[in-house]
C-alpha positions in Angstrom: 42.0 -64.7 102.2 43.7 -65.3 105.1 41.5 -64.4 108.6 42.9 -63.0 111.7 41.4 -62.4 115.0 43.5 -60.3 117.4 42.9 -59.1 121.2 44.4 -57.3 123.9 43.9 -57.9 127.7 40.5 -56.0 128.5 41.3 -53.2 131.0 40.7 -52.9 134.6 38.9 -49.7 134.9 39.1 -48.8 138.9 41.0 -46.1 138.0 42.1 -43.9 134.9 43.9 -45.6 132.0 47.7 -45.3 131.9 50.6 -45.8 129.8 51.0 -49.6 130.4 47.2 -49.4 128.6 48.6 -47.6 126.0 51.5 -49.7 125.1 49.7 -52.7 124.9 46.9 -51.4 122.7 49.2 -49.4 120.2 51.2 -53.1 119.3 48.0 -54.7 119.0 46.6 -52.1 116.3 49.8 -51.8 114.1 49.4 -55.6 114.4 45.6 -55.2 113.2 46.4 -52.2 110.8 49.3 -54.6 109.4 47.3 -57.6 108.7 44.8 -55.4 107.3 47.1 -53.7 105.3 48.2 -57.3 103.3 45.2 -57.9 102.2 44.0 -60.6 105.7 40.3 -60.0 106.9 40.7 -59.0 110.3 38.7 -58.9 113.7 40.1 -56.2 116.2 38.7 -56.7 119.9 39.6 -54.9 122.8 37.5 -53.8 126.2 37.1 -53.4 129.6 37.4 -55.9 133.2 35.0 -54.3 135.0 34.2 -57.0 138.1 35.9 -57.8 141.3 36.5 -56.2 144.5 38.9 -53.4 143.4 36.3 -52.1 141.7 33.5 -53.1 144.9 36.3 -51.6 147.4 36.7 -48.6 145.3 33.2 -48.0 144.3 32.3 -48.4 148.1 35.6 -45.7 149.1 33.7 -42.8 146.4 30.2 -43.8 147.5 28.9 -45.0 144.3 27.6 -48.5 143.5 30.2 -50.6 141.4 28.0 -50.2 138.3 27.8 -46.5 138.9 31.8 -46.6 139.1 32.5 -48.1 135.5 29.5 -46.4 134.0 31.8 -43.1 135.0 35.2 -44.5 134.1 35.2 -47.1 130.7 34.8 -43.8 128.9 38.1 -42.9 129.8 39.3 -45.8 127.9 37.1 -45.4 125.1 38.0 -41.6 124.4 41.7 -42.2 124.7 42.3 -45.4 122.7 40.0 -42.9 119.9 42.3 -40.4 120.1 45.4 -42.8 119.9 43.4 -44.0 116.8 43.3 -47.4 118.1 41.1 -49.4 115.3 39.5 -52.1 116.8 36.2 -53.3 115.7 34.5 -54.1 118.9 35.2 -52.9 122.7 33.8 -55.6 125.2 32.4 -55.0 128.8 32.5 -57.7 131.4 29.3 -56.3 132.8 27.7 -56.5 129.7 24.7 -58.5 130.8 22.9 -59.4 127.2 26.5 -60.2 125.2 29.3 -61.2 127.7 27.1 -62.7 130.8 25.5 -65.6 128.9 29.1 -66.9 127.2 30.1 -66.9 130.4 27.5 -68.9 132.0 27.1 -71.3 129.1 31.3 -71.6 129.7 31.1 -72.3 133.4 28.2 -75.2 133.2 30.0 -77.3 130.6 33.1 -77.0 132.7 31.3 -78.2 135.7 29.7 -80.9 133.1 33.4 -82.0 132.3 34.0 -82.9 135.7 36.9 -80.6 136.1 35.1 -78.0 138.9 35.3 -78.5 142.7 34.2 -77.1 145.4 36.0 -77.0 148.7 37.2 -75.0 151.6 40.3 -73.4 151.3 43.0 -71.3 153.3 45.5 -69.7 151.3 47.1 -66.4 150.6 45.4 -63.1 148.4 46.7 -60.5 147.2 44.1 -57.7 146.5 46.1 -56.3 143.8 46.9 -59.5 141.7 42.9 -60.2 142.9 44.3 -63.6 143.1 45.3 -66.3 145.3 48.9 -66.9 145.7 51.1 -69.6 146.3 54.2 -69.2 148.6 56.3 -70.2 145.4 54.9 -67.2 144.2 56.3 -64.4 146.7 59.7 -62.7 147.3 60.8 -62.1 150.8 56.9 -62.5 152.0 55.2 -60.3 149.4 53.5 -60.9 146.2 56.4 -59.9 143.5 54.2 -57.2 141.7 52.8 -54.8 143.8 55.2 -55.7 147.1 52.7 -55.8 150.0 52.6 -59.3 152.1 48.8 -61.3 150.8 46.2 -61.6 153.4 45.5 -65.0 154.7 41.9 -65.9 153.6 39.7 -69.2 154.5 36.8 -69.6 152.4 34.6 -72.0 150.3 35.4 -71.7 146.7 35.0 -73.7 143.6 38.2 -74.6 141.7 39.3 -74.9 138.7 41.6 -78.4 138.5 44.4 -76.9 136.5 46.7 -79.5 138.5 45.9 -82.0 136.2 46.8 -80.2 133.0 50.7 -80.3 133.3 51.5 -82.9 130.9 48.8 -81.9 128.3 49.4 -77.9 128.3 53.2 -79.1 127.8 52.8 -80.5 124.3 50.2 -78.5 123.5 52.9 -75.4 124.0 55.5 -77.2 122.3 53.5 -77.7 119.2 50.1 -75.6 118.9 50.2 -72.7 121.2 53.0 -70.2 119.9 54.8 -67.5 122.4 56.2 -64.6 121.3 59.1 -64.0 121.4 60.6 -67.3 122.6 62.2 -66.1 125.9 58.9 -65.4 127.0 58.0 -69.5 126.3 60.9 -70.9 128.3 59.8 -68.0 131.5 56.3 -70.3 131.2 57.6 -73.9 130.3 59.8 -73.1 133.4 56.7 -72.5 135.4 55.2 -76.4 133.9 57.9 -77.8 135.8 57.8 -77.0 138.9 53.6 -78.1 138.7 50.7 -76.1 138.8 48.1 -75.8 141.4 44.6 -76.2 141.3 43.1 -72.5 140.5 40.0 -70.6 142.8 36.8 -70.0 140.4 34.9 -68.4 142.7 34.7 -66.5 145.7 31.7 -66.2 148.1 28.9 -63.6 148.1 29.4 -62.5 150.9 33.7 -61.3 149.8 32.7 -60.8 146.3 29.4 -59.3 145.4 29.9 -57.3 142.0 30.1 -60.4 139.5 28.8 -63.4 137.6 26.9 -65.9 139.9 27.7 -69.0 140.0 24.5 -71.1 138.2 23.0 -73.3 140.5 25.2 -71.5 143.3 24.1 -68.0 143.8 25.9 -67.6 147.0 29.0 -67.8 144.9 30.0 -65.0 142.5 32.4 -65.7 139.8 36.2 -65.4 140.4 38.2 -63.4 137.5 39.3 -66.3 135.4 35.8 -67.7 134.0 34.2 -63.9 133.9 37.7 -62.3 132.4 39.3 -64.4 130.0 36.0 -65.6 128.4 35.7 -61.8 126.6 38.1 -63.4 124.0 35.0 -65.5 122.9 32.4 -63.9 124.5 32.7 -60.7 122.1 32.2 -63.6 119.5 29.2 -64.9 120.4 30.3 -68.1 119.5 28.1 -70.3 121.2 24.8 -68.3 120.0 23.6 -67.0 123.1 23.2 -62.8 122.6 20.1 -61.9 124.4 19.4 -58.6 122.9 18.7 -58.5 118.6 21.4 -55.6 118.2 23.9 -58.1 120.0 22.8 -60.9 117.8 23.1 -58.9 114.3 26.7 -57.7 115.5 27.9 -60.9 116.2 25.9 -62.9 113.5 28.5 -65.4 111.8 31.4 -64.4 114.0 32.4 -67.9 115.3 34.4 -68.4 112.4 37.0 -65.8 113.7 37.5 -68.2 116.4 37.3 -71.5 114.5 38.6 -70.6 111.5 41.2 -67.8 112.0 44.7 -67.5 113.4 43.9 -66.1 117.0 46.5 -63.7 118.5 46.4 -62.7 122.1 48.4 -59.7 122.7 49.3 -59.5 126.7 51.6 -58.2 129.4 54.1 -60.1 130.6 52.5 -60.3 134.2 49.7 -62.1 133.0 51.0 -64.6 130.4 51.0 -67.5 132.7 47.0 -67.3 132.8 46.6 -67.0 129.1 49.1 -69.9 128.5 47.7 -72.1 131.2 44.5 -71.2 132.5 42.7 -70.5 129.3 43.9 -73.4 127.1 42.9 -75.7 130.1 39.4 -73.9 130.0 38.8 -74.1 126.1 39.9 -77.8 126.3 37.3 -79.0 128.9 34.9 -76.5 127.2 34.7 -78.3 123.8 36.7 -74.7 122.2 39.3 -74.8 120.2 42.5 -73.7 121.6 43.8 -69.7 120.7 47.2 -70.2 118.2 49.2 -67.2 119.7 50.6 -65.3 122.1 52.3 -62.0 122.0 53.4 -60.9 125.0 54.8 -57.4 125.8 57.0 -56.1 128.8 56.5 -53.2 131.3 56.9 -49.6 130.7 58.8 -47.8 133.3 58.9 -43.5 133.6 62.9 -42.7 133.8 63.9 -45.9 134.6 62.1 -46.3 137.5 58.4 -47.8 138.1 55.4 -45.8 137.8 54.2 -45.1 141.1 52.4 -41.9 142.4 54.5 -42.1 145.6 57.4 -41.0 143.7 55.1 -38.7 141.4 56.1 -40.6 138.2 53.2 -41.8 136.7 52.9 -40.5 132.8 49.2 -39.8 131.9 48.7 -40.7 128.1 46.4 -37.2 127.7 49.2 -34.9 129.0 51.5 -36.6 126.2 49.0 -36.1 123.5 48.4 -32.4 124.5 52.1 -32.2 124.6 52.1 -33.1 121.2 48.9 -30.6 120.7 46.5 -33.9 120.5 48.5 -35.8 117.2 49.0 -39.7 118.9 51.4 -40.2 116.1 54.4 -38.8 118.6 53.5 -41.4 120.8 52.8 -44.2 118.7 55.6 -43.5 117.2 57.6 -43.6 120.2 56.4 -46.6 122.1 57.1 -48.5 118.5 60.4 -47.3 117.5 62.0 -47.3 121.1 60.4 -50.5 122.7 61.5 -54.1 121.4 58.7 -56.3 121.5 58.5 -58.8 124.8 61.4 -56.1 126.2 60.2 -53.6 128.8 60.9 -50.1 127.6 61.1 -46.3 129.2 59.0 -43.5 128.9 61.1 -40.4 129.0 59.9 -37.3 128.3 63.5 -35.8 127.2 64.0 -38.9 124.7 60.5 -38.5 122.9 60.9 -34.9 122.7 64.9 -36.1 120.9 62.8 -38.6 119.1 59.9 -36.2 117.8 62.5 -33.8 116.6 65.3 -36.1 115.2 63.5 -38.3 113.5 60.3 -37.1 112.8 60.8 -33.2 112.7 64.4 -33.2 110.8 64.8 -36.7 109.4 60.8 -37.3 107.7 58.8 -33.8 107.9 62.0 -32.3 106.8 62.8 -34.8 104.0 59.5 -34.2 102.5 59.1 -30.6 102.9 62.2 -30.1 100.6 61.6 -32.2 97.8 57.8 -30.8 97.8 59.1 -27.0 97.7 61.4 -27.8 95.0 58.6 -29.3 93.1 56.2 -27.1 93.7 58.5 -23.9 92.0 59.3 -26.0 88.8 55.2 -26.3 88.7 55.9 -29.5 86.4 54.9 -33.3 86.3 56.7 -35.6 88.2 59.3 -37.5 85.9 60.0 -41.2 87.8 62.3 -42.7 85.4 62.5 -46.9 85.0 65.0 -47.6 87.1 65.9 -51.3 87.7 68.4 -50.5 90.5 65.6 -48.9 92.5 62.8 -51.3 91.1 65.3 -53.9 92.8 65.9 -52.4 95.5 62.5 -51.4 96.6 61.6 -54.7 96.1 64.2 -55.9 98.4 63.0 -53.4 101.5 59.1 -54.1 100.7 60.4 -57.9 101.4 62.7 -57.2 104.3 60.2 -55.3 106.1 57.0 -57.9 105.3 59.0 -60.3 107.1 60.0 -58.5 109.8 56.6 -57.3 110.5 55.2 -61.0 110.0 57.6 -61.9 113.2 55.8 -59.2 114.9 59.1 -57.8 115.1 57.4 -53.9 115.4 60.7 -52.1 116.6 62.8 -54.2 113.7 60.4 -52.9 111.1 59.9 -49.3 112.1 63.3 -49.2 112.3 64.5 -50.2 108.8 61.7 -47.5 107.6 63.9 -44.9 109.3 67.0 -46.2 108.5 66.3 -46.2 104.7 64.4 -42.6 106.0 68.2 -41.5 106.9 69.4 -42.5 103.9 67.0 -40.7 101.4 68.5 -37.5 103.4 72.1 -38.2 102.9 71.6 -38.9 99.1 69.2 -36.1 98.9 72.5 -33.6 100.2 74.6 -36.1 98.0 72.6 -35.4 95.2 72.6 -31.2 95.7 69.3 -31.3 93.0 69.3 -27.0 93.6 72.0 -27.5 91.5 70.2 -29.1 88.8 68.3 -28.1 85.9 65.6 -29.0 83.7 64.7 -32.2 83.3 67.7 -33.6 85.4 66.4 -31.7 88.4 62.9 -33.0 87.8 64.0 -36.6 87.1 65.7 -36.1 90.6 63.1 -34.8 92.8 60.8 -37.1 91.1 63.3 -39.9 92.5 63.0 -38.8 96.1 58.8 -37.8 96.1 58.8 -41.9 94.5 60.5 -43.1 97.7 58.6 -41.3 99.9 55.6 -42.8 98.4 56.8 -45.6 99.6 58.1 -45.1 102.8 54.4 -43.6 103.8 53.3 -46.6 103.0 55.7 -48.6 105.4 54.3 -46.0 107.8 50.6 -46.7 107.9 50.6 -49.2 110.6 52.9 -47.5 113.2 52.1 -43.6 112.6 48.7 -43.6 109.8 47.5 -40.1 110.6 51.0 -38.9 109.0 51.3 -41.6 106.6 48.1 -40.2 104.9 49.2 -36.9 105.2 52.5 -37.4 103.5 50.6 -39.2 100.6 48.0 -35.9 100.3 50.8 -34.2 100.3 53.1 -36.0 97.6 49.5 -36.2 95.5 48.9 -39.7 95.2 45.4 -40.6 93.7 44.7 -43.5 96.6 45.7 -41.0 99.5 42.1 -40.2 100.4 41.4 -44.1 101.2 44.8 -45.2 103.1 42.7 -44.9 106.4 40.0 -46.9 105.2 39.7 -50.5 107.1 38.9 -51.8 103.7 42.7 -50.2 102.3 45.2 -52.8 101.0 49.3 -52.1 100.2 48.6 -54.0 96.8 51.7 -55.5 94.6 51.8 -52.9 92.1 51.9 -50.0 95.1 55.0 -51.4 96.4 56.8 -51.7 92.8 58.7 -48.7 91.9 57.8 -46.2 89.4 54.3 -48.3 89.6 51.6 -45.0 89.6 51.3 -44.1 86.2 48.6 -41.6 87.2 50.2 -40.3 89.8 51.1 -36.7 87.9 52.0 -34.0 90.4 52.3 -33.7 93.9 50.2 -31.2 96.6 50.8 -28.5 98.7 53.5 -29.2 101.5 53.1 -28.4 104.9 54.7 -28.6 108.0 54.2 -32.2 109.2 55.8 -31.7 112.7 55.4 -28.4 113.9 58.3 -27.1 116.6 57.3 -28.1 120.2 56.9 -24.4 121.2 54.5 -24.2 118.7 52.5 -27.4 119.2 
């Protein structure tokens, strides 16, 4: 059985969790629900940044202490990535003293061990929002290229990281063992080897940064964001053996192996790729780790073509689209998935979900399956799903198509062929006029469709599961009750047509979709 061991970026919880959050962590879990699904043992991590001086300078602006500020805000992210039905298996915390602290530690002294740690006094330019230094390769016109404000000048005794001397080695190491998806995002960073990379700050004095890691053996230095941050990939692992607490321990007993023995997929923005494709490799190197196999990065979201910004009163919060949508994260799951290519940035609009909620969920799916089920239901008969080798072929042919799309991590490609075949069903459905019909014929036909969208419910599961499931109870399939399970696998014989023998009669239909007025 293959193993799979797939994480996001953990969040930074100064504020309330956005849409950006929510796009990253709804690929990541029709990833996870997808690997799952083909019959791969998977490890789902996700979690929470929670140092650094946003949160110190913030904290300090509400007149709480730093830990009092996250203590109040990670379950933001918690509730709403359990309402988008987000399935990971674990949710990290940087401040997590007894799991993430001693990883970290352990990390940092076998770096400084290597040799490749230095301390030295340094003048350079910080941006507060990146809450890193910046190079002036790195600005537009003055300002830091993300957040458009012009870095402070800071001098300060730091210990670096020397990433300088990694060119050549993360170059073949990219070329060969350290896969970017999708490819234009590779060249953006092999572009970024050749100009030559800069030794990178670790650390930041006490005295600028108090809400952190110390440095070991230097507790007038607190830990800068990359040794603290990117060590939660690991960290949530365990996999040097360090948990402090017994609960720790027995969670993360034997979990080293989803880091030395299982494809490892970072899924990331596209802001912070560079970090993940150069930083962290040159960290795991010097640290004895194995190197992470993947990375799939994903683009911005922007709210009607423009940027989210509460100046122009923009910003999308992900609870006022689920209430829209009266709490059901299918809607937006559905959206983010079917509307935004992978790598690509993509637009939230609240006029083009509503089109996409009624076109293709409400008339194209809900309403596909509320006919046939009605018509079923009045002939009060068992389904009749003839042996067909046309369909048998040609189910065959989709259930391969979409594998391999989905296996690229092509997410848009995939859901998209579900509704294009979707689309289809209804125009033969019409073509088909089975009102007409009589007897056995008719049942033979409905039978036909209800068999199909057996099917497509499958395909469904990772992007929309909630509704998958429900169309299964509703079509009456005998392994409806488990689809949601974690321990649920698509297996040959579901995806062959005509395959359920015990699959007799369908259930009660209901409205899948219910008007917007109304929701």
């Amino acid at each position: 059985m293959a193993r799979q061991y797939i994480t996001t970026a953990i969040d930074y919880p100064n504020a309330a969790p956005h849409m950006g959050h929510v796009l990253e962590k709804v690929l990541a879990d029709v990833c996870a629900r997808w690997f799952r699904l083909r019959g791969d043992d998977v490890r789902f991590q996700i979690g929470t940044d929670e140092h650094g001086i946003k949160i110190q300078q913030t904290a300090d602006r509400e007149k709480l202490s730093p830990r009092e500020l996250v203590d109040r805000n990670v379950p933001m992210f918690q509730n709403l990535y359990q309402k988008l039905g987000i399935s990971a298996d674990l949710f990290i915390r940087t401040s997590d003293e007894n799991l993430h602290w001693p990883t970290v530690i352990e990390l940092w002294k076998r770096l400084e061990k290597a040799g490749v740690l230095e301390k030295r006094t340094y003048t350079g330019l910080y941006c507060s929002g990146c809450e890193r230094f910046l190079t002036k390769k790195d600005l537009v016109d003055g300002m830091c290229d993300i957040h458009k404000v012009k870095p402070q000048e800071v001098k300060e005794e730091n210990w670096f990281f020397k990433l300088s001397e990694e060119t050549a080695w993360l170059k073949k190491l990219l070329k060969k063992d350290y896969k970017i998806i999708p490819s234009f995002r590779e060249n953006e960073t092999m572009a970024l080897l050749e100009t030559g990379l800069d030794d990178v700050s670790f650390s930041r004095p006490k005295s600028s940064l108090s809400w952190g890691i110390p440095v070991p053996g230097d507790e007038n230095q607190t830990m800068y964001v990359w040794c603290d941050a990117l060590t939660n990939y690991i960290s949530g692992l365990d996999i040097f053996g360090l948990a402090k607490e017994a609960s720790h321990a027995k969670l993360t007993a034997g979990s080293e192996v989803w880091w030395s023995s299982a494809t490892v997929t970072h899924v990331i923005g596209k802001d912070i790729a560079r970090f993940h494709a150069l930083i962290w490799p040159a960290m795991l190197k010097h640290a004895g780790v194995r190197t992470p196999d993947q990375l799939l990065i994903h683009g911005f979201l922007t709210s009607e073509g423009q940027k989210m910004s509460k100046s122009l009163g923009n910003v999308v919060k992900p609870d006022e689209v689920l209430a829209h949508f009266g709490g059901n994260p299918d809607p937006l799951r559905f959206y983010l998935s079917h509307e935004v290519p992978v790598g690509n940035d993509g637009d939230f609009s609240w006029k083009r979900i509503d089109e996409v909620y009624v076109s293709k969920l409400g008339n194209q799916l809900g309403n596909m399956l509320n006919r046939v089920l009605v018509m079923l239901k009045k002939e009060d008969t068992e389904l009749i799903i003839p042996s067909d080798t046309e369909n048998a072929a040609k189910t065959k042919k989709q259930w391969q198509e979409f594998a391999e799309t989905l296996n690229t991590f092509d997410i848009h490609g995939a859901l998209q062929q579900v509704m294009t075949a979707v689309d289809a069903m209804n125009r033969a459905f019409n073509a088909a006029e089975p009102w007409k019909l009589k007897g056995a014929e008719k049942i033979e036909a409905l039978s036909r469709f209800a068999e199909s969208l057996r099917h497509v419910s499958l395909m469904l599961l990772p992007f929309i599961p909630g509704t998958a499931q429900k169309i299964s109870v509703q079509l009456g399939v005998p392994y409806a009750g488990a689809m949601l399970e974690k321990s649920f696998v698509i297996t040959e014989s579901m995806k062959q047509w005509g395959a359920m023998k015990d699959w007799k009669r369908v259930g009660e239909p209901s409205i899948l979709f219910p008007p917007l007025e109304k929701a």
